[in-house]
C-alpha positions in Angstrom: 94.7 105.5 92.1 93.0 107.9 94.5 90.4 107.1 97.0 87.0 109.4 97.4 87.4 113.2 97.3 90.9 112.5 97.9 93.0 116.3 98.3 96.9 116.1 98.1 98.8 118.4 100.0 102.4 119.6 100.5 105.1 117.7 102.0 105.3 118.1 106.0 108.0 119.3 107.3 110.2 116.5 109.7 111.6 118.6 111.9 110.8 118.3 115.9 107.5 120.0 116.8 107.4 121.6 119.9 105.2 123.8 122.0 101.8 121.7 121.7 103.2 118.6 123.3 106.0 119.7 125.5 105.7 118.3 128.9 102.4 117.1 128.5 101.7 113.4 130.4 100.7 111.1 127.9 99.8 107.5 128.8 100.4 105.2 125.3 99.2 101.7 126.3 100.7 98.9 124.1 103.5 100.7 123.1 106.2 97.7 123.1 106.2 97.1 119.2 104.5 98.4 115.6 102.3 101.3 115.8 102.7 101.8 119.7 106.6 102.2 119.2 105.8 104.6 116.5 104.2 106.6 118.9 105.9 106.6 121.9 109.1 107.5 119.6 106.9 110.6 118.3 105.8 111.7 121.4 108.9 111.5 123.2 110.3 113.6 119.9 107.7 116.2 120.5 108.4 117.1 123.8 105.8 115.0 126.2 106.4 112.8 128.9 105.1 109.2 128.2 104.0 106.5 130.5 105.2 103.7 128.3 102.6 101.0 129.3 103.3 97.4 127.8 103.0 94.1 129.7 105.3 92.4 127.4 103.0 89.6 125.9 102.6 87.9 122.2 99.1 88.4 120.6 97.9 85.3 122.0 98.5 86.1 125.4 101.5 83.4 125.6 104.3 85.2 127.7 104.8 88.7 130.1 108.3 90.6 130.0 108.2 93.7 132.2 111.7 94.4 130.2 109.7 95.2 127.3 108.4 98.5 128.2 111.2 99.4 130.3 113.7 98.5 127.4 111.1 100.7 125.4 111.1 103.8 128.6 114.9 103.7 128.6 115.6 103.9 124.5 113.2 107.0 124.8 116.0 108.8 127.3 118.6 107.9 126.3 117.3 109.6 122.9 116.4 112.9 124.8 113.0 112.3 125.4 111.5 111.6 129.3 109.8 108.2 129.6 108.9 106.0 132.7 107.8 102.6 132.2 104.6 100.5 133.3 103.9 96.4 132.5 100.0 96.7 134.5 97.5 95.2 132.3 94.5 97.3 131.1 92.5 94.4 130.9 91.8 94.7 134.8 89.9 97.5 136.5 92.4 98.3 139.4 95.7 97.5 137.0 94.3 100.4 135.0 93.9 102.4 138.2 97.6 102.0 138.5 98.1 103.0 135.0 97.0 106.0 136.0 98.7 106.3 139.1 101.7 106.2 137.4 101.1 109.1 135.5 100.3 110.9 138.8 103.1 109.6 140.7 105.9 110.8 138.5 104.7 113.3 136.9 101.9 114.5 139.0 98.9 115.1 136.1 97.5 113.2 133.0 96.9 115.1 129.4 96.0 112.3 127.0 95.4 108.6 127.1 96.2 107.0 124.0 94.8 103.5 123.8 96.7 101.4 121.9 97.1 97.8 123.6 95.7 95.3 121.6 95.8 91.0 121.2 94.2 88.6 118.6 92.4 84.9 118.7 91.4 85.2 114.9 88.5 82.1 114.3 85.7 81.7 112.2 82.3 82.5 114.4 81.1 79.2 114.5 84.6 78.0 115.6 85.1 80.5 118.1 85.0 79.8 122.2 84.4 81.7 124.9 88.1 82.1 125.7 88.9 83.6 122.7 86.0 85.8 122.5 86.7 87.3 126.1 90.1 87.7 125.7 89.8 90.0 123.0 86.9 92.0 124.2 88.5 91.8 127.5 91.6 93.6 126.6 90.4 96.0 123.5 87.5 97.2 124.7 87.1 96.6 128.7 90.8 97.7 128.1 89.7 100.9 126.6 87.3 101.5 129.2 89.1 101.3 132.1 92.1 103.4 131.3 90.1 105.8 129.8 87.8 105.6 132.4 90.6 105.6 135.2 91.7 108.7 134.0 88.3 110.9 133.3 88.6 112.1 137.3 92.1 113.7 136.6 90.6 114.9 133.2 87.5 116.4 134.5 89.1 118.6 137.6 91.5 120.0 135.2 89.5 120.7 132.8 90.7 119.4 130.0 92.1 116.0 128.7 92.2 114.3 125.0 91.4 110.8 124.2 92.9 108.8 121.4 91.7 105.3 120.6 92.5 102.7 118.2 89.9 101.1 116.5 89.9 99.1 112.8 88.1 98.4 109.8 87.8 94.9 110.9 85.4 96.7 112.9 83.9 99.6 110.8 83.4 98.0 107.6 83.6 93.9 108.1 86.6 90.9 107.4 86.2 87.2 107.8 87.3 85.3 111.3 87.5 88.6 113.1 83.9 88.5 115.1 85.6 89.2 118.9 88.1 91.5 117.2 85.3 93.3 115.0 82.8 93.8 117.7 85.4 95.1 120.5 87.0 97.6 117.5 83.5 98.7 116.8 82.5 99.4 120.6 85.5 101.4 120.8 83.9 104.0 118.5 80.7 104.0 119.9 82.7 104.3 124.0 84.6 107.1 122.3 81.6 108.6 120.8 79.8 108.9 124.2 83.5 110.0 126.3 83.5 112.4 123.4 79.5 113.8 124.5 79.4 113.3 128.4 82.9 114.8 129.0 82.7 118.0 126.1 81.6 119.7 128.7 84.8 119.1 130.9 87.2 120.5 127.5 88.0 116.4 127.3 88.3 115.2 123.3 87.8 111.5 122.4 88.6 110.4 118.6 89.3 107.2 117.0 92.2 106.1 114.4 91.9 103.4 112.2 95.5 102.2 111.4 96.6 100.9 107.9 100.2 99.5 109.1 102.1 96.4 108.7 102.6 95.5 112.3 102.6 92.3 115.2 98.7 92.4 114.7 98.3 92.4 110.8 101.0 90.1 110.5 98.5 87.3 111.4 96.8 87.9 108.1 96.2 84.8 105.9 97.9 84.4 102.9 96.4 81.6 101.4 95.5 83.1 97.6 97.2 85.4 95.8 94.7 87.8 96.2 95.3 87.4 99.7 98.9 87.2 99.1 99.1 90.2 97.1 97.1 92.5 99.9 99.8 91.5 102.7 102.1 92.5 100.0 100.4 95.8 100.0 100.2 95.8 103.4 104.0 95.6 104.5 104.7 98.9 102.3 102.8 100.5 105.0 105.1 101.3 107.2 103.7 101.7 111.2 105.7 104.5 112.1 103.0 106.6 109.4 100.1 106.3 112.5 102.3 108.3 114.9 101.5 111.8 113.7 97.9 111.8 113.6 98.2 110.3 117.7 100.6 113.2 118.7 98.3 115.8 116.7 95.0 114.6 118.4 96.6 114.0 121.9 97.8 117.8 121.5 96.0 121.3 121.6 96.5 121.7 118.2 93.7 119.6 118.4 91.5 121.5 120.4 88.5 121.8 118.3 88.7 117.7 117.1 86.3 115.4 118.4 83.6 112.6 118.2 85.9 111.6 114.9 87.0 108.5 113.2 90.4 109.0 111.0 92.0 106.3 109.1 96.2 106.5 108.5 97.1 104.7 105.5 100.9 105.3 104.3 100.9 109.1 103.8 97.6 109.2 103.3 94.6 110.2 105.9 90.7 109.3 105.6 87.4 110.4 107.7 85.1 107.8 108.1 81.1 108.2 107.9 78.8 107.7 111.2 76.1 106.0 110.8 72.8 107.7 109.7 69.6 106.9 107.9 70.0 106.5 104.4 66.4 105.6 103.7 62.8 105.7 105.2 59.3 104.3 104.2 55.9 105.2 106.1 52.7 103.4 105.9 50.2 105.9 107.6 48.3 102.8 109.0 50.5 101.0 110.4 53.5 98.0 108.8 52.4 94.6 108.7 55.0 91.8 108.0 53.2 91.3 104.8 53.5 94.9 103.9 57.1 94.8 104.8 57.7 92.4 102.5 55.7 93.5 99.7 56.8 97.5 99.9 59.4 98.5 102.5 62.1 96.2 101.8 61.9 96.3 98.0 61.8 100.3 98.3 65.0 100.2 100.4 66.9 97.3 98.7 68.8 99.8 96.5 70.5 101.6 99.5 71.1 98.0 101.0 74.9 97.5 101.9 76.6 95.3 100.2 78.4 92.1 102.3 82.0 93.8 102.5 84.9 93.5 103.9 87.8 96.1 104.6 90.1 96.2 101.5 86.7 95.4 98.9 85.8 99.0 100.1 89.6 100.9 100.8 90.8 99.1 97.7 92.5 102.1 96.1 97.2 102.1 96.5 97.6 104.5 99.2 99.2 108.1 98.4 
């Protein structure tokens, strides 16, 4: 089954894709595992130099291996590709600064920032605690912000920088227990939204993907019907190494003309999401009283309500 207005195209070809990439700096935070080792693979394969950034932690925080990103930095070389490695955090303001410094002080510049470090503390909202809120939030979106924002000088005296962020659907549509996750995903789009307007005029791009992938994060999904089961079914067919492509393309200048955008990567397939934007309007030439809301605004917008939905109730079509 297709999704909406869903065009197929040719096969892509495999073969190493050079010229847009080669010896560009990108920094790929959370690059240790899943969709991050997809990337740094990619990039390495298209020619750029990557900051491998990874601080070597489970999704619940528990842990920190340093070895984990420079295991990651020296698989890259000995594959051909140039990679140095970097365990900061990006939850911290001046860990991020030294992100960026690393970028600086081996390869001396910056050409893309490709935020991918993530964690979860999955709870029902009326479970959840502080902790768990802030340490999502904390390293998805502060996270988000600081690199990115750690690296916008470079960006802006060279005229020129691109901006990839990962976001979710957890965040742009809706799913149960996910409130800290949800809110920092969908921040992330509206931080990349605004890089994307205050720094067009410095040639900097900012886009969001929205990864489909079986991965460390998604493997956290309940199982507990077989509806459920059967979606993380689904879900492991979708293999992580698919999101790479769409980071290298809108990290490159290939990209050039691409941003403000949410994509989604889903197996072979690729989706645009909507922004939001009015759908309906009522005017009452003298003024809306609570009683008149009642009676005729929210009776003559009610058919353009959304519906309480979560993520695979709306993508619900097999992949391509």
């Amino acid at each position: 089954m297709s999704g909406p207005d869903t065009i197929p195209t040719r096969r892509a070809s495999p073969e190493r894709w050079t010229g847009d990439m080669e010896d560009k700096v990108v920094i790929l935070t959370g690059a240790g595992g899943g969709i991050g080792r997809g990337i740094a693979h990619a990039l390495a394969r298209a020619g750029a130099r990557v900051v491998v950034n990874d601080v070597g932690v489970s999704l619940s925080g528990q842990g920190g291996d340093s070895g984990v990103a420079q295991s990651l930095a020296e698989e890259l070389r000995a594959g051909g590709g140039t990679a140095v490695a970097c365990a900061e955090s990006v939850a911290d303001w001046d860990s991020a600064q030294r992100i960026v410094a690393c970028a600086l002080d081996t390869y001396g510049r910056v050409d893309a920032v490709i935020n991918n470090a993530g964690n979860l503390r999955d709870r029902f909202f009326h479970n959840m605690d502080e902790d768990e809120w802030r340490s999502v939030i904390d390293v998805h979106l502060h996270g988000t912000f600081f690199v990115s924002r750690a690296a916008a000088p470079h960006f802006r005296a060279q005229r020129g920088g691109a901006y990839v962020h990962m976001t979710s659907t957890s965040g742009l549509i809706g799913n149960f227990g996910q409130a800290n996750y949800s809110a920092a995903k969908l921040g992330i789009v509206a931080l990349s939204k605004s890089i994307a307007l205050d720094m067009q005029k410095y040639g900097v791009r900012s886009n969001c993907i929205a990864p489909f992938a079986w991965s460390r994060m998604t493997d956290s999904i309940p199982a507990d019907t077989p509806e459920e089961a059967a979606r993380v079914e689904k879900l492991k067919k979708m293999e992580a190494g698919k999101i790479a492509p769409m980071a290298v393309f809108l990290a490159s200048d290939a990209a050039g003309d691409v941003t403000g955008q949410i994509f989604g990567v889903r197996a072979n397939e690729i989706l645009l999401f909507s922004q939001p934007r009015p759908v309906r309007s009522v005017h009452m030439s003298e003024g809306w009283t609570p009683q008149a809301i009642a009676r005729i605004a929210i009776p003559a917008m009610r058919s353009s309500f959304h519906a309480l939905e979560r993520s695979p109730d709306v993508v619900s079509w097999d992949p391509i």
